[in-house]
Structures are given as C-alpha cells and as structure tokens.
PyMOL CGO cylinders between C-alpha atoms (Angstrom):
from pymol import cmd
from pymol.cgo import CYLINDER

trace = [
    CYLINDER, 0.00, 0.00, 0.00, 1.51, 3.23, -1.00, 0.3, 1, 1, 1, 1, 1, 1,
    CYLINDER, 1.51, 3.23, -1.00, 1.44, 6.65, 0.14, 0.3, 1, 1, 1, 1, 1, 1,
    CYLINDER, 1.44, 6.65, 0.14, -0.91, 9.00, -1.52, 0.3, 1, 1, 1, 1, 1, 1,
    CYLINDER, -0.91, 9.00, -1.52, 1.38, 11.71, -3.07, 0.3, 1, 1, 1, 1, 1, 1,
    CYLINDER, 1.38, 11.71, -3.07, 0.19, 15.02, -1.09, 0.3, 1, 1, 1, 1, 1, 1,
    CYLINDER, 0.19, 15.02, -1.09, 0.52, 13.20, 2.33, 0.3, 1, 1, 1, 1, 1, 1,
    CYLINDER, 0.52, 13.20, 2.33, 4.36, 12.89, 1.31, 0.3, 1, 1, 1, 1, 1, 1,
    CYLINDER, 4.36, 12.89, 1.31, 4.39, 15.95, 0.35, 0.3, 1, 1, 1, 1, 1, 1,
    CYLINDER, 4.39, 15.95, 0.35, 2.34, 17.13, 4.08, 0.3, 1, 1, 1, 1, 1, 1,
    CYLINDER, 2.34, 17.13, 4.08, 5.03, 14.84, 5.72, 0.3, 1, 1, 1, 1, 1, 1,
    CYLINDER, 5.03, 14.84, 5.72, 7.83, 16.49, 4.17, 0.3, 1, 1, 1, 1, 1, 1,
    CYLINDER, 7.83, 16.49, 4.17, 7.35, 19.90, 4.65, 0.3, 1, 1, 1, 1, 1, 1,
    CYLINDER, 7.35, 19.90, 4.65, 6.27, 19.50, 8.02, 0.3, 1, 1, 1, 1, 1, 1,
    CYLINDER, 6.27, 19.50, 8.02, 9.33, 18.20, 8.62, 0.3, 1, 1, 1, 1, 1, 1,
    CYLINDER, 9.33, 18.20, 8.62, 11.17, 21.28, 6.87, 0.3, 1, 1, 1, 1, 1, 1,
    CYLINDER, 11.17, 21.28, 6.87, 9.52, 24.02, 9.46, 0.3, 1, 1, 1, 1, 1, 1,
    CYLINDER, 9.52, 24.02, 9.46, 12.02, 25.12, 12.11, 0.3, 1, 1, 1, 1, 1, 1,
    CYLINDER, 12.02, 25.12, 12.11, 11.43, 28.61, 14.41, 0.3, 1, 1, 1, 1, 1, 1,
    CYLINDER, 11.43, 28.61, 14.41, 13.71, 31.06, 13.87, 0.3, 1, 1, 1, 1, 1, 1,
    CYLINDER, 13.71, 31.06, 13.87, 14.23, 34.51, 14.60, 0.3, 1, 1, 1, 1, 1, 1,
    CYLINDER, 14.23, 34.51, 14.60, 13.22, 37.22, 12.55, 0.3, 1, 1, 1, 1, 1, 1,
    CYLINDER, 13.22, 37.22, 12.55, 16.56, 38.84, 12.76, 0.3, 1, 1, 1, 1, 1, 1,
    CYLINDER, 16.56, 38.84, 12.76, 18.06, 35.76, 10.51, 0.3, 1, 1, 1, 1, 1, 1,
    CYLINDER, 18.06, 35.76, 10.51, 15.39, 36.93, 7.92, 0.3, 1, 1, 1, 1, 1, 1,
    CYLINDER, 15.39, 36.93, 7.92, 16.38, 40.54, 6.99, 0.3, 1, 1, 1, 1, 1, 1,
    CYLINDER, 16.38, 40.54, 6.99, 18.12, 39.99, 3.95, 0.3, 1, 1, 1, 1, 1, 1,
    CYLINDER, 18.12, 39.99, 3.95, 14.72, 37.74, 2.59, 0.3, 1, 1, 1, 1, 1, 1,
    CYLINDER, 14.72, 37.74, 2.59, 12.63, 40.66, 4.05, 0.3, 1, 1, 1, 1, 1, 1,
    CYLINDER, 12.63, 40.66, 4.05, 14.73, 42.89, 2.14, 0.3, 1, 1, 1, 1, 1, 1,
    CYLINDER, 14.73, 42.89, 2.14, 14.68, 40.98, -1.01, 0.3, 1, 1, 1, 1, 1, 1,
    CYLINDER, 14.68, 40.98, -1.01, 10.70, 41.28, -0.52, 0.3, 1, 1, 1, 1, 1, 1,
    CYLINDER, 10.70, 41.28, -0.52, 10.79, 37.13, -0.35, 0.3, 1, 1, 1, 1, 1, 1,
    CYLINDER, 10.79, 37.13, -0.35, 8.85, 36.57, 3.42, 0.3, 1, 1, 1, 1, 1, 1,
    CYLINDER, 8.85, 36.57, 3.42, 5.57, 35.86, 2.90, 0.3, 1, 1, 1, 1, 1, 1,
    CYLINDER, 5.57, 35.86, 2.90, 2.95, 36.05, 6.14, 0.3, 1, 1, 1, 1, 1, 1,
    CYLINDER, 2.95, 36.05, 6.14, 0.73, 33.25, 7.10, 0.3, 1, 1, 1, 1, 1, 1,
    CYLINDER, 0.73, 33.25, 7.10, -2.51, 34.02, 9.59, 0.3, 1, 1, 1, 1, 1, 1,
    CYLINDER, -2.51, 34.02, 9.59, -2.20, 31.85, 12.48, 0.3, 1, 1, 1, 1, 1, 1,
    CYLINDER, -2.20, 31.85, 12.48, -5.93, 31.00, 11.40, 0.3, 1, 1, 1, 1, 1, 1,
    CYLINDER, -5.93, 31.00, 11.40, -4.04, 28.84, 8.92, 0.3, 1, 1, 1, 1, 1, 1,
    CYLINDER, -4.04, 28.84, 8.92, -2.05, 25.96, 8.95, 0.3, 1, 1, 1, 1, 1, 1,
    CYLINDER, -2.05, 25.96, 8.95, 1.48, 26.68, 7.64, 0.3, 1, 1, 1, 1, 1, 1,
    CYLINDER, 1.48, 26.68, 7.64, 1.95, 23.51, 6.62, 0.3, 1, 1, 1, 1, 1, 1,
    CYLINDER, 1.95, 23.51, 6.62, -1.04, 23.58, 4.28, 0.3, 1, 1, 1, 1, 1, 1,
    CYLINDER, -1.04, 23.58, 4.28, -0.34, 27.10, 2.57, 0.3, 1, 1, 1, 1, 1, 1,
    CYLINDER, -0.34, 27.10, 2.57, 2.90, 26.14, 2.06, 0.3, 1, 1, 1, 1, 1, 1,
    CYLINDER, 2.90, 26.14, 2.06, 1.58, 22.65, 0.26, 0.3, 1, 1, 1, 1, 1, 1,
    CYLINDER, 1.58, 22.65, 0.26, -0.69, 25.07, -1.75, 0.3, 1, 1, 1, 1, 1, 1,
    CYLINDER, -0.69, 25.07, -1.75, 1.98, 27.56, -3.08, 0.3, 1, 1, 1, 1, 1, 1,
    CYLINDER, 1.98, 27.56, -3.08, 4.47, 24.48, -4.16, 0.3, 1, 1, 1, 1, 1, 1,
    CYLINDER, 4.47, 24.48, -4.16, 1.09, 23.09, -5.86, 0.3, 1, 1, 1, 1, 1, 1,
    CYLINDER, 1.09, 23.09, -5.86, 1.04, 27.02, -7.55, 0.3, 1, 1, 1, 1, 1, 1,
    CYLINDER, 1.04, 27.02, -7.55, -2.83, 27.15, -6.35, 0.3, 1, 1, 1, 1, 1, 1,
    CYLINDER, -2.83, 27.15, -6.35, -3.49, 30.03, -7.28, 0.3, 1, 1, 1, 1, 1, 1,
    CYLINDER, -3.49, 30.03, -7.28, -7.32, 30.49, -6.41, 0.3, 1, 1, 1, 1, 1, 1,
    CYLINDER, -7.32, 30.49, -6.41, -6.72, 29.51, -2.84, 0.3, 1, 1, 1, 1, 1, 1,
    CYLINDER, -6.72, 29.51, -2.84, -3.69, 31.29, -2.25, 0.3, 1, 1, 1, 1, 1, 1,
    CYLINDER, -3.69, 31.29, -2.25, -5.94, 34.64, -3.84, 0.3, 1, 1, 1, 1, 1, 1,
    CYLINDER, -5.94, 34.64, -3.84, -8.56, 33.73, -1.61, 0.3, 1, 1, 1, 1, 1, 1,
    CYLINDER, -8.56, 33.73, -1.61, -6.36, 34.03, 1.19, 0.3, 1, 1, 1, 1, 1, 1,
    CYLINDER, -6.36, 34.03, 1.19, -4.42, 36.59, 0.25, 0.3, 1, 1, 1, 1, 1, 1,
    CYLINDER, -4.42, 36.59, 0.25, -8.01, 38.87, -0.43, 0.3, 1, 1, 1, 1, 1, 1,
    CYLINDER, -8.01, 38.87, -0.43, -8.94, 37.99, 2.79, 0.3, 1, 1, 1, 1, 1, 1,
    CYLINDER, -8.94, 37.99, 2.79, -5.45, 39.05, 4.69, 0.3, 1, 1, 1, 1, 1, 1,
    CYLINDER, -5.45, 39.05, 4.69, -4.79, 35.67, 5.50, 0.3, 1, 1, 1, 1, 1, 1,
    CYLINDER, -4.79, 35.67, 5.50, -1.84, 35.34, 3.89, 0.3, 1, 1, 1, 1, 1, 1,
    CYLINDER, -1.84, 35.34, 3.89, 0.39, 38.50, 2.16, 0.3, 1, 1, 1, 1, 1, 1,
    CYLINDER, 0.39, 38.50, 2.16, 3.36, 40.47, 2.96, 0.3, 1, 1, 1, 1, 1, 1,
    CYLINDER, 3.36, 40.47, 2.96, 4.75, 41.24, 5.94, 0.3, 1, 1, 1, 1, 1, 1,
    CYLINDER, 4.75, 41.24, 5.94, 4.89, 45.53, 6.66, 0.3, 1, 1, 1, 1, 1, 1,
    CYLINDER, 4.89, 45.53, 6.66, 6.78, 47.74, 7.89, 0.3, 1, 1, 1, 1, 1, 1,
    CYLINDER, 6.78, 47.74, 7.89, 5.66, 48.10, 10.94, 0.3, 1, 1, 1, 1, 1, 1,
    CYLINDER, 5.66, 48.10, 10.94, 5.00, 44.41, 11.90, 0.3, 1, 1, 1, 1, 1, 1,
    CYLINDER, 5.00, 44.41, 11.90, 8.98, 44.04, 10.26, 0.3, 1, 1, 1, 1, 1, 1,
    CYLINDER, 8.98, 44.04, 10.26, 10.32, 46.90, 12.85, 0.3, 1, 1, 1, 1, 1, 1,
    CYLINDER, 10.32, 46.90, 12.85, 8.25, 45.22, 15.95, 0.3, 1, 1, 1, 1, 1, 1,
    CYLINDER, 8.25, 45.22, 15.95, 9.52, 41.43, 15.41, 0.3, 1, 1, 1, 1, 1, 1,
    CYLINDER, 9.52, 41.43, 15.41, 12.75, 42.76, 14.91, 0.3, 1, 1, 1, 1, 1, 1,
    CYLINDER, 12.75, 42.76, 14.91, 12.64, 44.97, 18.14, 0.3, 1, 1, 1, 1, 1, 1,
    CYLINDER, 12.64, 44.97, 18.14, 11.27, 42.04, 20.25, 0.3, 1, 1, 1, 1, 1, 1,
    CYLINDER, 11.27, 42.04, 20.25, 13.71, 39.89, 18.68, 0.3, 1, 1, 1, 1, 1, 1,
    CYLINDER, 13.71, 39.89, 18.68, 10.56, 38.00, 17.54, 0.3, 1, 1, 1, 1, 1, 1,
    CYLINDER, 10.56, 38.00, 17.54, 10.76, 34.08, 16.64, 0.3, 1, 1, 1, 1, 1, 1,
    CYLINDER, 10.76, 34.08, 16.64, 8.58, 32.73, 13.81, 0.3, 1, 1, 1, 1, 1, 1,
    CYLINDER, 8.58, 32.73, 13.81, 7.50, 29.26, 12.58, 0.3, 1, 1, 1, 1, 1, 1,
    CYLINDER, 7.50, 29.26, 12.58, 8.94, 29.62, 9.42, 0.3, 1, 1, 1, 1, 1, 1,
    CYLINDER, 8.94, 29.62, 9.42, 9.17, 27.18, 5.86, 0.3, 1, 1, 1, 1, 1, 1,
    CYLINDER, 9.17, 27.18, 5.86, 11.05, 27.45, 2.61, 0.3, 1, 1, 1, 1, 1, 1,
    CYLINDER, 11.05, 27.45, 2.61, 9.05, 26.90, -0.63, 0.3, 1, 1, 1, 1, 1, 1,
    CYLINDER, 9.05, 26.90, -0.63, 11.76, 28.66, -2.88, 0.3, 1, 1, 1, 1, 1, 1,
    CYLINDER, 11.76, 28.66, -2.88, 11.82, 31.43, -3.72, 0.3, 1, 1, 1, 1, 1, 1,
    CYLINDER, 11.82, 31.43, -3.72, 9.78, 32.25, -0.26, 0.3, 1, 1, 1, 1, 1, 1,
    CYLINDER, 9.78, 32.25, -0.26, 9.97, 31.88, 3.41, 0.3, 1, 1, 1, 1, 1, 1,
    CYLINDER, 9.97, 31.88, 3.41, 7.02, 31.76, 4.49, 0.3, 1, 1, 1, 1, 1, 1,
    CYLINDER, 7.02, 31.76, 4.49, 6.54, 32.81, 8.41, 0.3, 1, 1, 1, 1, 1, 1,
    CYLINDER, 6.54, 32.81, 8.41, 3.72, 32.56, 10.88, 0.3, 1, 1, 1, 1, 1, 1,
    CYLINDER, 3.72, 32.56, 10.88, 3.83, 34.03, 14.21, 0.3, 1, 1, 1, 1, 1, 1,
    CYLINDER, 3.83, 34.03, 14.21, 1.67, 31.82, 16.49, 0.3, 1, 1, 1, 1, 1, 1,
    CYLINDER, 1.67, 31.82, 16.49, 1.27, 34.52, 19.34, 0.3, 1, 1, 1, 1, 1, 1,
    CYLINDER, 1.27, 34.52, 19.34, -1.15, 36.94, 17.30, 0.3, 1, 1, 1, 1, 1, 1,
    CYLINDER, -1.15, 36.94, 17.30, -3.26, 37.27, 14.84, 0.3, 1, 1, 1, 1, 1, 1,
    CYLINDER, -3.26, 37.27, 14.84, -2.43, 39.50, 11.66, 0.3, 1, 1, 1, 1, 1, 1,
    CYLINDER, -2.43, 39.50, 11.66, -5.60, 39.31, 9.87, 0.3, 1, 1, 1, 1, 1, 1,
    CYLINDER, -5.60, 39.31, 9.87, -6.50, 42.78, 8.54, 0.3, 1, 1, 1, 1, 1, 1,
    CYLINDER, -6.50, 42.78, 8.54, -9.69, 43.37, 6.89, 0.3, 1, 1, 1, 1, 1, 1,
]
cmd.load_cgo(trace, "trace")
C-alpha cells in the first residue's frame, strides 16, 4: 500500500519548518521574499498550496489578509522584540507565521 502523493508531500514539509528569529530573515525581508501566514491557517497547508502554484486559494487568502506580505511596521516590531517565527522554505519564499497573534486585517 503506498502513500498518496500530497501526504508525502504534508510529511515532508512539516518536517522542513524550524522557528527562527526574525533577525536571521532581513536579507529575505529585504529581497521582498517573506511571505505572512494568519495563524488562522495551517502553515503547513499554505505552504503545500503555493508548491502546488494554487493560485485560487492562495488569492482567496491573500483577499482575505490571510496570507500576504509582511509591513513595515509588523517588520520593525519582530525585529525589536527579537521575535521568533515558525517559518518554511518553498523557494523562492519563506514563508513565516507568528503563532502569538493574529495579523488578519480586513
């Protein structure tokens, strides 16, 4: 009995998510490469949809603030606090969720 392909791909990538601190992510920030994940989401499963390039979920999300760029202003406050993310890599993107808050704007 074999594995169905998108479990592998679950198991994998859940295996590939690590915290670290948002200091270690400047020069991605910089390069305009972070990507921000709602903690109403599972990491793990927008990451799984952007490898897949799903593009009407990851709109969906993104429309509703669930997912998008990180700003300025959340930038400067994780990097004063020194902040720690879950964070994965689905090249070219990190993508980073910060499981104390929620970022959801409307």
């Amino acid at each position: 009995m074999s594995t169905p392909p998108n479990d592998l791909l679950h198991g994998k990538i859940n295996l590939e998510t690590s915290h670290i601190n948002w200091h270690e992510l400047q020069t991605v920030f910089a390069r305009g490469q972070v990507v921000r994940v709602s903690s109403e989401l599972d990491l793990v499963e927008v990451a799984i949809k952007l490898s897949e390039d799903d593009k009407n979920t990851l709109e969906s999300w993104m429309t509703s603030g669930h997912v998008g760029e990180v700003d300025n202003e959340t930038a400067k406050q994780w990097y004063e606090t020194k902040k720690d993310l879950w964070a994965v890599v689905v090249r070219p993107w990190v993508l980073v969720q910060d499981s104390d808050s929620e970022q959801v704007k409307p």
